[in-house]
Every structure is written in C-alpha cells, then in structure tokens.
Backbone as numpy.savetxt, mean C-alpha at the origin, in Angstrom:
# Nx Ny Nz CAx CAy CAz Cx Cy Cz
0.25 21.24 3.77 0.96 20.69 2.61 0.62 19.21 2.45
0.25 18.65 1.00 0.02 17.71 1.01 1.34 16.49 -0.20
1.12 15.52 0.24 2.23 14.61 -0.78 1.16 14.13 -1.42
0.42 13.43 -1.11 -0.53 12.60 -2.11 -2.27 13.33 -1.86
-2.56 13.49 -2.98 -3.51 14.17 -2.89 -4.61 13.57 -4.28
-6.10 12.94 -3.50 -7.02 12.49 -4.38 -8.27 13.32 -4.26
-8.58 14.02 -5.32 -9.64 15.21 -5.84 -10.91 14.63 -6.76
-12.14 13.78 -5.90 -13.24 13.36 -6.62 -13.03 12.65 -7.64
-12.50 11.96 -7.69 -12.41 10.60 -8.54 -13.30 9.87 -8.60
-13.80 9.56 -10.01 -14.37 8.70 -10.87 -14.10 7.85 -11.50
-14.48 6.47 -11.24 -13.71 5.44 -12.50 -15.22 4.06 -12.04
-15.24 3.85 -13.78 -16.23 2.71 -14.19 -15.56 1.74 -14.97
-15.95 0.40 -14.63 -15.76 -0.17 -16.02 -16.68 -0.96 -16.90
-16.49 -1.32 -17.83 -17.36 -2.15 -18.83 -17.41 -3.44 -17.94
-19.00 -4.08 -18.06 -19.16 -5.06 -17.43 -20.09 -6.26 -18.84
-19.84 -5.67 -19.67 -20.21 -6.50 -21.01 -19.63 -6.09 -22.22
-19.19 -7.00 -22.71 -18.38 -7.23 -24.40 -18.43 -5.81 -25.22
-19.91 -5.59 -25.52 -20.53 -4.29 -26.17 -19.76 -3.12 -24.90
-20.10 -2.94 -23.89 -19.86 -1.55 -23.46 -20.66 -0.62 -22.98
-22.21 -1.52 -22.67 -22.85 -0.67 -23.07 -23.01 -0.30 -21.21
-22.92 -1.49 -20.72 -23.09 -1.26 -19.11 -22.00 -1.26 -18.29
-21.91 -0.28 -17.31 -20.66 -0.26 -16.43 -20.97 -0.31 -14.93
-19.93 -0.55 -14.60 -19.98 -0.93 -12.81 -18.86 0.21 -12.32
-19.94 1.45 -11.78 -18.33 1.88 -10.64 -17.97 1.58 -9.70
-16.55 1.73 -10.22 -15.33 1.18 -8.89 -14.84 2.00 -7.73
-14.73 3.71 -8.50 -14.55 4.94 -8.03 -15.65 5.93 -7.94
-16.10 6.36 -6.41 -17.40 7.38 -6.92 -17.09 8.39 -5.96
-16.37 9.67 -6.15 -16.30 10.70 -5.65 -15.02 10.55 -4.74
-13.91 9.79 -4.99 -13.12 9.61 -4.07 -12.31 11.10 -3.71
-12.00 11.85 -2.52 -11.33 12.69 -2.11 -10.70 12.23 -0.90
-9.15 12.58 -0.83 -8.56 12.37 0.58 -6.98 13.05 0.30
-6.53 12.89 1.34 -5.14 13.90 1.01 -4.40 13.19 2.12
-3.05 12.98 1.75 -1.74 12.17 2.51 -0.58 13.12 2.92
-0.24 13.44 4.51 0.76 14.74 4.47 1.92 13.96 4.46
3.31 14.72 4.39 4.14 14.13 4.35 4.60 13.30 5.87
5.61 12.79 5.47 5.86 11.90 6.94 4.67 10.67 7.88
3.33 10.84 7.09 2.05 10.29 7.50 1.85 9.06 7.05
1.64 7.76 7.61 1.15 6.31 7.66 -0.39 6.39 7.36
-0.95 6.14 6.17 -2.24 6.40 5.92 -3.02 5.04 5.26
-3.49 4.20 6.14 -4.34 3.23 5.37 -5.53 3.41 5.14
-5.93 2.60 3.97 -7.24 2.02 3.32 -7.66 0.71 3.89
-8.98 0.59 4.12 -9.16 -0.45 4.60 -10.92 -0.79 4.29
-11.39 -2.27 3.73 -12.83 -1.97 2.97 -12.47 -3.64 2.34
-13.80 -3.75 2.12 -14.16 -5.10 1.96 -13.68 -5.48 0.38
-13.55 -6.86 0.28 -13.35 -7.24 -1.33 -14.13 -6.42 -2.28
-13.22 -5.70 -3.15 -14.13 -4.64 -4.23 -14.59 -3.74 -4.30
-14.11 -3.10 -2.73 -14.43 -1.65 -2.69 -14.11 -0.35 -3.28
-12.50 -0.60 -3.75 -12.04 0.11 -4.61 -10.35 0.45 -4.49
-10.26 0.06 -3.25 -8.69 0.51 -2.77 -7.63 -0.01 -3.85
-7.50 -0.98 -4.15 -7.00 -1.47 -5.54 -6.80 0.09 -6.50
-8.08 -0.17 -6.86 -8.19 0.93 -8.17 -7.79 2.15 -7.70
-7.87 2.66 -6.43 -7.15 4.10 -6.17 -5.73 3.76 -6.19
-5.20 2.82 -5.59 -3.49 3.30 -5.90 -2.88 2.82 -7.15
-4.02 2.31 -7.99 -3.71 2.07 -9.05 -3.63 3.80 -10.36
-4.47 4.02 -9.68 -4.70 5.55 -10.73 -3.44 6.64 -9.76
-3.30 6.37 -8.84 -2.00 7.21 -8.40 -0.42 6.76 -8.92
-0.55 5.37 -9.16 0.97 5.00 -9.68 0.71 5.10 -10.89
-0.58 5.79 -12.30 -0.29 5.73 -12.82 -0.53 4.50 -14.23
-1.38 3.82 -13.11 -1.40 2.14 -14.41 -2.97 2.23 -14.98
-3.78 2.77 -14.67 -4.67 2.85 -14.88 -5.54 4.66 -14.63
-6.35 5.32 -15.52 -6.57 6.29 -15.36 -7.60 6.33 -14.76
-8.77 8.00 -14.57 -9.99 8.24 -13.76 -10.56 8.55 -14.58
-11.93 8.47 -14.58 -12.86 9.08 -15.50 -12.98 10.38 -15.51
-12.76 10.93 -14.21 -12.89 11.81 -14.01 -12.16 12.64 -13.08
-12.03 13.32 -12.21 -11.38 13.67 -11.09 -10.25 13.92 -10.82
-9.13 14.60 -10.40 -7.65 14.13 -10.04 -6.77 14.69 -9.27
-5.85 13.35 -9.55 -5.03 13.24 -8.41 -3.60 13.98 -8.52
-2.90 13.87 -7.83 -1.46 14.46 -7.44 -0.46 13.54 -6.47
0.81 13.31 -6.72 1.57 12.98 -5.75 2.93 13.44 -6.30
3.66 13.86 -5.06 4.95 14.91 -4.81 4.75 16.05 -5.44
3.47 16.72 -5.91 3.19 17.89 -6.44 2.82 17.36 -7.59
2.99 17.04 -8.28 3.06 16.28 -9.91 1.62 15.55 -10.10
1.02 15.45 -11.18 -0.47 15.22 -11.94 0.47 13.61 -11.86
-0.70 12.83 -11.52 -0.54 11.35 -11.48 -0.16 10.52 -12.95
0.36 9.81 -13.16 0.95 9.12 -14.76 1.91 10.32 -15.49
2.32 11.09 -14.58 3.49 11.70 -15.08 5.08 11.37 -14.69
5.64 11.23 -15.59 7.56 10.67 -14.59 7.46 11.22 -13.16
7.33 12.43 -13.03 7.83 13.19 -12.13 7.19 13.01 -11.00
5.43 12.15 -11.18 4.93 11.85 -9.76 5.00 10.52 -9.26
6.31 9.53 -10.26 6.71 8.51 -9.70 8.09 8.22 -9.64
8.60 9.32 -9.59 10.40 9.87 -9.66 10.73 9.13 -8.42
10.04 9.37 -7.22 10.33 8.87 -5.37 9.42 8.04 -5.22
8.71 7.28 -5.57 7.93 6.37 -5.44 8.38 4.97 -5.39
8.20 3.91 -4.35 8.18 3.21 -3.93 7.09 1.91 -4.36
6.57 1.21 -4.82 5.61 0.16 -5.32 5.81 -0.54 -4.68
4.37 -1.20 -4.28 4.48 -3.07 -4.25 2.87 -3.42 -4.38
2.86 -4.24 -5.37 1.71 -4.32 -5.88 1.18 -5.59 -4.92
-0.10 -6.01 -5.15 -0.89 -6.66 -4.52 -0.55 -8.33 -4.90
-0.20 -8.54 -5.91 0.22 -9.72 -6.53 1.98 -9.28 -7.43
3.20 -9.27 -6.71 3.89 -9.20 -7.27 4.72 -10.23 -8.63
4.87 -9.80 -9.38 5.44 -10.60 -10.11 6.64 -10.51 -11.00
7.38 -11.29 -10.13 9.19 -10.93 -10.27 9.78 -12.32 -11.21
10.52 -12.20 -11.84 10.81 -12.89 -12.79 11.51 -14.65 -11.98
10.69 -15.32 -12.25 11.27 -16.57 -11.89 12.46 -17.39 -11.96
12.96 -17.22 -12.83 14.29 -17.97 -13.08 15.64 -16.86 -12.67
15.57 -15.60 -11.45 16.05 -14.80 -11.11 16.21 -14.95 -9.92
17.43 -14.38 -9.19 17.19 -14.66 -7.92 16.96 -13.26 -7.21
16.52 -12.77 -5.80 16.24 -11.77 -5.61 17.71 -10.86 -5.61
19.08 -11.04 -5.35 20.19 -10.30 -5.76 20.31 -9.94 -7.21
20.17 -11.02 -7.80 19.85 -10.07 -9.38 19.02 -9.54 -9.28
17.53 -9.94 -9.07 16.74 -8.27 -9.57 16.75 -7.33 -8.81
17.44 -7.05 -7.76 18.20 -5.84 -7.02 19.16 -5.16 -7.72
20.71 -6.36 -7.94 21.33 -5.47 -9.46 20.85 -5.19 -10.08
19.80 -5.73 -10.79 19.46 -4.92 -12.23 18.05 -3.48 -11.54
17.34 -3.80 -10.59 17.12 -2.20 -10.24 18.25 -1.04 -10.09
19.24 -1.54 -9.52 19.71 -0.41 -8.64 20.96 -0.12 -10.12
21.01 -0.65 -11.37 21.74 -0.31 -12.65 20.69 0.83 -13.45
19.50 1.14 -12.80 17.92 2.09 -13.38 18.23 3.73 -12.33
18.91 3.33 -11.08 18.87 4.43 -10.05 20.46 4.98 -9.62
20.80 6.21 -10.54 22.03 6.71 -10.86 22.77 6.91 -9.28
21.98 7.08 -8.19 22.34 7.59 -7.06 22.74 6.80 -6.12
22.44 4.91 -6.91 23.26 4.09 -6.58 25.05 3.44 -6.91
24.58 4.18 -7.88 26.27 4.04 -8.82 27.40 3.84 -7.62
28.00 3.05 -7.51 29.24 2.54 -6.32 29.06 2.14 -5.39
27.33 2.14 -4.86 26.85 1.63 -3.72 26.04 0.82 -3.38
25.93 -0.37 -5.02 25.04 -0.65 -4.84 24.95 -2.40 -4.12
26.39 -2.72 -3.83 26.67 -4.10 -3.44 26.20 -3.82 -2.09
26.54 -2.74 -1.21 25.89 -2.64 -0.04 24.25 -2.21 0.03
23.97 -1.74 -0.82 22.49 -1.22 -0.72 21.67 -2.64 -0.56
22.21 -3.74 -1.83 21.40 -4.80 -1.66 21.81 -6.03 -0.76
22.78 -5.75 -0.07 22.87 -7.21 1.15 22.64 -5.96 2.35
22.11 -4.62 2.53 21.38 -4.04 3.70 20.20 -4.80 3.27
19.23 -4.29 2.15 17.81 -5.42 2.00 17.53 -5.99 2.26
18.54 -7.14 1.54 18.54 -8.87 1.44 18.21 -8.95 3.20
18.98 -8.59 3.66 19.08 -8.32 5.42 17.73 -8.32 6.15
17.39 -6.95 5.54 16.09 -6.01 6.20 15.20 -7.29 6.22
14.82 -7.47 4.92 13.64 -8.58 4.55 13.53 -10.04 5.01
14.50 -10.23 5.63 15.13 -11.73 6.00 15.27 -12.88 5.22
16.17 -12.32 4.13 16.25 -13.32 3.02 17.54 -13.50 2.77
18.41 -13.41 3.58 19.63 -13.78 3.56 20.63 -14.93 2.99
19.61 -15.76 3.37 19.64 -17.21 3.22 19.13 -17.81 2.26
18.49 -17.11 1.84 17.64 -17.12 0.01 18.33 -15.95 -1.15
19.60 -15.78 -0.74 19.64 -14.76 -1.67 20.01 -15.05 -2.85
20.74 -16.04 -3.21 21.40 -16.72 -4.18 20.11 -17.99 -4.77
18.65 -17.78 -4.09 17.94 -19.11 -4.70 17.10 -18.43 -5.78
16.28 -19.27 -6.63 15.80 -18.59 -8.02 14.40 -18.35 -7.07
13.71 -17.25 -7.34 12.59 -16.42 -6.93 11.24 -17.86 -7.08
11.37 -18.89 -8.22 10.59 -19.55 -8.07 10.46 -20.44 -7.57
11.90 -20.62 -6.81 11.41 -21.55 -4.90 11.17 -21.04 -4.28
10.63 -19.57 -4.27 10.20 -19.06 -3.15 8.92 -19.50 -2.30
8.61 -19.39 -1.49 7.33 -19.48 -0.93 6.74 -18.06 -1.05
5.25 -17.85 -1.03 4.74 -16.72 -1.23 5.09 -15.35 -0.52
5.29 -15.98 0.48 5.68 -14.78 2.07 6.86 -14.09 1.37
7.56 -15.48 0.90 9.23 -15.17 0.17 8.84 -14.22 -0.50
8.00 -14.37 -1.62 7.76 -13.50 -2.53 7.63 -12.05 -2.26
6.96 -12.11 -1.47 6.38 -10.63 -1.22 7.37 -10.10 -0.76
7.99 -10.66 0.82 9.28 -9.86 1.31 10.52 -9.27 0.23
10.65 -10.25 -1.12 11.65 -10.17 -1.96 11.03 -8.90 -2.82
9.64 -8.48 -3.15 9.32 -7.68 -3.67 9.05 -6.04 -2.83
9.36 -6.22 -1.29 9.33 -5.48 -0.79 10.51 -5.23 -0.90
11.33 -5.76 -1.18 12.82 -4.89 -0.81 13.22 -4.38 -2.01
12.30 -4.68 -3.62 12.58 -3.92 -4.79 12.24 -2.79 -4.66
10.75 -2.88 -3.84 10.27 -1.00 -4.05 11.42 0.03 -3.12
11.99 -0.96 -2.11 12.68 -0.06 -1.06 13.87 0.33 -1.68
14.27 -0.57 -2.91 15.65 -0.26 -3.26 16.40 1.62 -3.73
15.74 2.18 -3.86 16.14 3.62 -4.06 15.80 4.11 -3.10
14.98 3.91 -1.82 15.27 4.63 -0.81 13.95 6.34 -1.24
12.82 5.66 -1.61 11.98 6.30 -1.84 11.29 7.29 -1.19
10.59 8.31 -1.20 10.16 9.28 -0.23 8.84 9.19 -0.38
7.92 8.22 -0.39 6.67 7.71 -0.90 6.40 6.48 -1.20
6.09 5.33 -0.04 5.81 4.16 -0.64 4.28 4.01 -0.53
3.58 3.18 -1.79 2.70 2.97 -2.10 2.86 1.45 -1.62
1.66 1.10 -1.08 1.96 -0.71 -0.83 0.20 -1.20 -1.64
0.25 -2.21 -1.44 -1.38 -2.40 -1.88 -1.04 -4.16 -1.46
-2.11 -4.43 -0.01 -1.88 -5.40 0.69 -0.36 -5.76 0.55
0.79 -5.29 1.71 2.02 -5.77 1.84 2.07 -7.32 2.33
0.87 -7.20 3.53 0.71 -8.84 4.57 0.49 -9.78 3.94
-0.13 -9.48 2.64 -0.76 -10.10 1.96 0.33 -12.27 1.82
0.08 -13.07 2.38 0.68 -14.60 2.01 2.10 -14.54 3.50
2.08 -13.41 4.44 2.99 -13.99 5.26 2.09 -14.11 6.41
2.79 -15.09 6.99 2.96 -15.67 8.48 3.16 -14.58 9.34
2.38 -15.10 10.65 2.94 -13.72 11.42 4.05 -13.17 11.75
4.83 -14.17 12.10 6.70 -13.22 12.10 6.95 -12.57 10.84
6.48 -12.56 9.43 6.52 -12.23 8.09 5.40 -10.77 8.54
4.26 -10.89 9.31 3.45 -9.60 9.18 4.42 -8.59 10.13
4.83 -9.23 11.42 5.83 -8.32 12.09 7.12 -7.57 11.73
7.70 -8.28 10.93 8.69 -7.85 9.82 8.83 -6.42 8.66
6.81 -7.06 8.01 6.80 -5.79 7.32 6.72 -4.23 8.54
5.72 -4.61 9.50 5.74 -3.76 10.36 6.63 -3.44 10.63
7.89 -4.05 11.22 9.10 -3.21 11.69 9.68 -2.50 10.58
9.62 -2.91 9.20 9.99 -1.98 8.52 9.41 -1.00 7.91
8.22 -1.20 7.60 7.22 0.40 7.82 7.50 1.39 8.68
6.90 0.99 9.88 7.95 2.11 11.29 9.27 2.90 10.89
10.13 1.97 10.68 11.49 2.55 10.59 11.34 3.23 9.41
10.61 3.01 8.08 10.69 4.00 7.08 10.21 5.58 7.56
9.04 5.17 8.59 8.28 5.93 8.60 9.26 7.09 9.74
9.96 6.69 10.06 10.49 7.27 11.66 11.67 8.31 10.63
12.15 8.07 9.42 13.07 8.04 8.28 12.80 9.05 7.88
10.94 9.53 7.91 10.84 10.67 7.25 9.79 10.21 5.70
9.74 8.84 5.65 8.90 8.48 4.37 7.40 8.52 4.32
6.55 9.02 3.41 5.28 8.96 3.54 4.64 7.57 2.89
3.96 6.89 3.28 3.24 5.46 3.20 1.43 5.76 3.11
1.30 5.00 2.17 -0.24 4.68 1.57 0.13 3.32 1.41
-0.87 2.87 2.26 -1.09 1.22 2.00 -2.83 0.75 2.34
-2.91 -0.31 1.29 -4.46 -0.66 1.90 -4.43 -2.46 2.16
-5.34 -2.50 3.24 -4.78 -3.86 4.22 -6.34 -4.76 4.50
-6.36 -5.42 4.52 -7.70 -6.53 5.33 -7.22 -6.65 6.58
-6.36 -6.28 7.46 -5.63 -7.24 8.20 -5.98 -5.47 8.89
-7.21 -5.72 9.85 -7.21 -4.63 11.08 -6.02 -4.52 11.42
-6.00 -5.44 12.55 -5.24 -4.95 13.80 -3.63 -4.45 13.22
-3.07 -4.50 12.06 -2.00 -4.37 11.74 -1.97 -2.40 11.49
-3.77 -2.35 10.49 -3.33 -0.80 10.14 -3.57 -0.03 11.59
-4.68 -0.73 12.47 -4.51 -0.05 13.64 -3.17 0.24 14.65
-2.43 -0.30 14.53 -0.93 -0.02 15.13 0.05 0.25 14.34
-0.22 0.83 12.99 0.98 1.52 12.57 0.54 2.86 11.94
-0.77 2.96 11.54 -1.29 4.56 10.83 -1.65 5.63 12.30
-1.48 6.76 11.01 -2.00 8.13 11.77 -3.24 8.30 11.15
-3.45 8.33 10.13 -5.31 7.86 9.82 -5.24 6.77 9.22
-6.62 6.38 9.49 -7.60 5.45 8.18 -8.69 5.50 7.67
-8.79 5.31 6.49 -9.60 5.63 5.89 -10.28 4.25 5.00
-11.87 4.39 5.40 -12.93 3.55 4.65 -13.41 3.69 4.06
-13.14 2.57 2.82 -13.97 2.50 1.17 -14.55 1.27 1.50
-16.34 1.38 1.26 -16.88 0.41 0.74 -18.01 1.03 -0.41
-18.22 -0.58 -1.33 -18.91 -0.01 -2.61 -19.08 1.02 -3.65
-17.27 1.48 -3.99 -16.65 2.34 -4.19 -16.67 3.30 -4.05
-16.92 3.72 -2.86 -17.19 4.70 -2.17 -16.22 5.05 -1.18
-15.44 6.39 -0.51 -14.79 6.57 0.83 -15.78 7.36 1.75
-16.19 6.13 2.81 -17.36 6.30 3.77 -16.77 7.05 5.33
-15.58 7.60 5.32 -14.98 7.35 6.67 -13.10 7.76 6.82
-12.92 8.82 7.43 -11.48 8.97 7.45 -11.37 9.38 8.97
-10.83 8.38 9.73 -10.66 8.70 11.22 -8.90 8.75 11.86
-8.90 8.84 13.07 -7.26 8.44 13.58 -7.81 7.17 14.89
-6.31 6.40 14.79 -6.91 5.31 15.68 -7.10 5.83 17.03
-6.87 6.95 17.80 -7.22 7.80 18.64 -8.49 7.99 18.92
-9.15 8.38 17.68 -10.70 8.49 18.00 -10.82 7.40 17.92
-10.52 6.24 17.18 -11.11 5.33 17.43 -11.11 4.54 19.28
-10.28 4.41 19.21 -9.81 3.96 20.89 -10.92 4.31 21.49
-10.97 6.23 21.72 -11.54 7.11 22.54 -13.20 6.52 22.93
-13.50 6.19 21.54 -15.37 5.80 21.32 -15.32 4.85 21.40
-14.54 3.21 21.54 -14.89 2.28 21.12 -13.80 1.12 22.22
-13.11 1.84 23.09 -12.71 1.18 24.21 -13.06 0.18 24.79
-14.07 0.51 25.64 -15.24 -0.32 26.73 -15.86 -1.39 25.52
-16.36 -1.41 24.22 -16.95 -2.23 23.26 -16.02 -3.20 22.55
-14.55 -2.58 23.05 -13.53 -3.88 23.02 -13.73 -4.27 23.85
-13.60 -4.21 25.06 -13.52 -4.88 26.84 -15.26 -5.92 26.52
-15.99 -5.74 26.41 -17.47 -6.03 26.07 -17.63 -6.87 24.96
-17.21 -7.04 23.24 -17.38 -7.71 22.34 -16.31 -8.61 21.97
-15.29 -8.47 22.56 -14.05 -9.13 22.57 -13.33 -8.68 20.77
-13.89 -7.74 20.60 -13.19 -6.50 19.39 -12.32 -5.45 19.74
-11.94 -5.53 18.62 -10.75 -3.83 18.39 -11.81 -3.33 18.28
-11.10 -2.14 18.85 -11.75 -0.68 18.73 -11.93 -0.63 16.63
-10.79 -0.75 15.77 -11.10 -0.84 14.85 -12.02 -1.43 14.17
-12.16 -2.52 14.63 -13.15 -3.76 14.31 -14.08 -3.14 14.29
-14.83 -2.75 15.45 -15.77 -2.16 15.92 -16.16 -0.83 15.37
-15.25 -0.07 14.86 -15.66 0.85 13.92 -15.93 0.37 12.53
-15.26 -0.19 12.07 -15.44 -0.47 10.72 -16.34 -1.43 10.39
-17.07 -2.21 11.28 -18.27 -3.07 11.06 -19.26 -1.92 11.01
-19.21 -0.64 12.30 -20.46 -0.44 12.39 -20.33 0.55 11.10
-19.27 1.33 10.65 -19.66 1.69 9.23 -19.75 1.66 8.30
-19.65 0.24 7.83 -20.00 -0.62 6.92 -21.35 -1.25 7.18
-22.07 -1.39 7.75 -23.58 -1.59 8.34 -24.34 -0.12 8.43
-23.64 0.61 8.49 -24.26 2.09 8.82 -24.74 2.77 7.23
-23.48 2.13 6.06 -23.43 2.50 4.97 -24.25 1.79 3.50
-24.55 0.51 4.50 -25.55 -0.20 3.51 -26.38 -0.17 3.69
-27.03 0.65 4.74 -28.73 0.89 5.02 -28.97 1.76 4.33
C-alpha cells in the first residue's frame, strides 16, 4: 500500500520569451511513499526536488506522468484534505503574529472547533516560540520564521507532511528541534516527504532516500545499506556513509 505515489513524471519549462526552448526539470520521475515512512530527497541545486513536491501539493502540474497522494490524483481537494505543507521559502503575513495565524488556520479546520486555544499554545510550545508568540512575524529572525511556519502545517494534525527544506535558516538547536519533531510525528503514525541539503540530518531520521540529480531520480536506498557498504570509508575519509554515497552517485551519474 502506498500514500504518496509518483508514476514517470515529466515536467519542462520555457527557457526563452518565445517558448520555443525548454529545460527539463522532471525526467521520468517514479517512487512511492508507504504509510508511516520518513522518505527524503536529497540532490544538488536544481535537480528537481522542488518541482516534485510541488506537482504533489498541487501548485504546479506534469507534463506528463502521475501522481497520487492518500489515494487521490494530485491537485485534487481530496489529495490535500490531510496534508501538511511547508514550503521552502515560507511566507506568512508580516504584520501578524504567529497566534493569529494559528487562529485564523484552525477557524479553516472544523475538527478544531472548541479546541483550538489549546491546539495553538501545544505548537507555540512544540516550536519554541513561546516567547514570541504575541510578536509580529516580521521581527522574526529566519529560523523564527520557519519554526512559526512549521507549526501552521502541523496545525490540523495532518496524516502527510510534505516539507521542502524544513532546516532550511536554523541554527543547530533549531535543526534538532525540527528533528525532534519529525520523530514524534513520525512515531504518531504520520507519513513525511521532505527534501534536505543537510546529509547528516536525512541520514538519522529516514527509512529511505532517494537521489535526484539533473532532473533525474538516480538512486533510492535505506541508510542501512548505506552504513553496510560505506562504514570503513567513513572511518578512512572522515565522511558519512551518506556523504559517501551520494558523492559517488552523483560522479557515477555525470559520466
């Protein structure tokens, strides 16, 4: 059984005014996400990870190919009914503070109705913004940002979060943070797609990962195998086992 499911995907875009020339972003993408499963992307600037969870939430279509998540054809209500977001560059209204745009989510999600003063100081909590909860989003610092936008996608308590770079502007007690709360979603029963620059992070929280370079998916392993082959070449290069995979198939893939 699968929750998220990508079937040969295609996507180009115009790289001049006219139209006449395109650059693909997407070339044959297939992979499948089970439920309860921690599944990262991981691939150099422009490989494509962007544009895949972009055509799964829906914001952008495929040329070709397709996808599915919670059973449901992608850009339909119903395959972002349990869905969870956090985009790569969030952008939350500035002159707001993160308790309002929690009220005003959780006034969108009927299943909060009477619960929602506690739903959002559990968040405010989770994210460690306690102390910022009452400040306007545009004193935030970036880390701020993101943590404050992580706790919008969490606010319904989703059965599917999509992340696209979460680490993305925090500090390391800010990268440990998201981690502890990934885990605990994940321990919860939630299925997670996220794509990261930041090795060593997807290596200690996924059950696979999977590599896109040059819009291409070159590579879907578990950090298990990875370990297994690439142990002793940590002890030896002063690398992760990840590291060490994903250089050599990204060198393996441009020859």
């Amino acid at each position: 059984m699968h929750i998220i499911k990508c079937s040969h995907l295609h996507k180009s875009y115009a790289v001049d005014l006219r139209r006449r020339h395109k650059k693909a972003a997407l070339q044959d993408i297939s992979f499948t996400v089970g439920p309860g499963e921690v599944f990262g992307i991981i691939g150099p600037n422009g490989a494509g990870k962007s544009t895949t969870l972009k055509i799964l939430m829906g914001f952008i279509g495929a040329d070709s190919g397709q996808a599915q998540m919670d059973g449901s054809s992608v850009g339909t209500v119903a395959s972002r009914r349990h869905v969870g977001y956090l985009p790569e560059n969030p952008s939350l209204y500035p002159n707001l503070t993160i308790t309002e745009h929690l009220k005003f989510a959780c006034r969108l999600e009927p299943k909060l109705s009477g619960k929602n003063k506690e739903r959002i100081q559990e968040l405010i909590k989770k994210v460690a913004l306690s102390d910022a909860a009452n400040v306007l989003i545009k004193k935030y610092s970036k880390g701020m940002v993101q943590r404050a936008a992580l706790a919008y996608a969490l606010i319904a308590d989703p059965q599917i979060l999509i992340l696209d770079e979460p680490m993305s502007g925090l500090d390391p007690l800010g990268r440990q943070l998201v981690i502890d709360i990934i885990n605990e979603c994940n321990q919860r029963g939630m299925t997670i797609l996220f794509c990261s620059h930041i090795l060593t992070d997807v290596e200690r929280i996924c059950h696979r990962i999977a590599i896109m370079n040059n819009s291409r998916l070159i590579a879907v392993t578990t950090p298990e195998e990875i370990h297994e082959r690439y142990s002793k070449s940590f002890e030896k290069r002063g690398k992760t086992p990840l590291e060490s995979y994903f250089l050599e198939s990204i060198e393996a893939d441009l020859k």
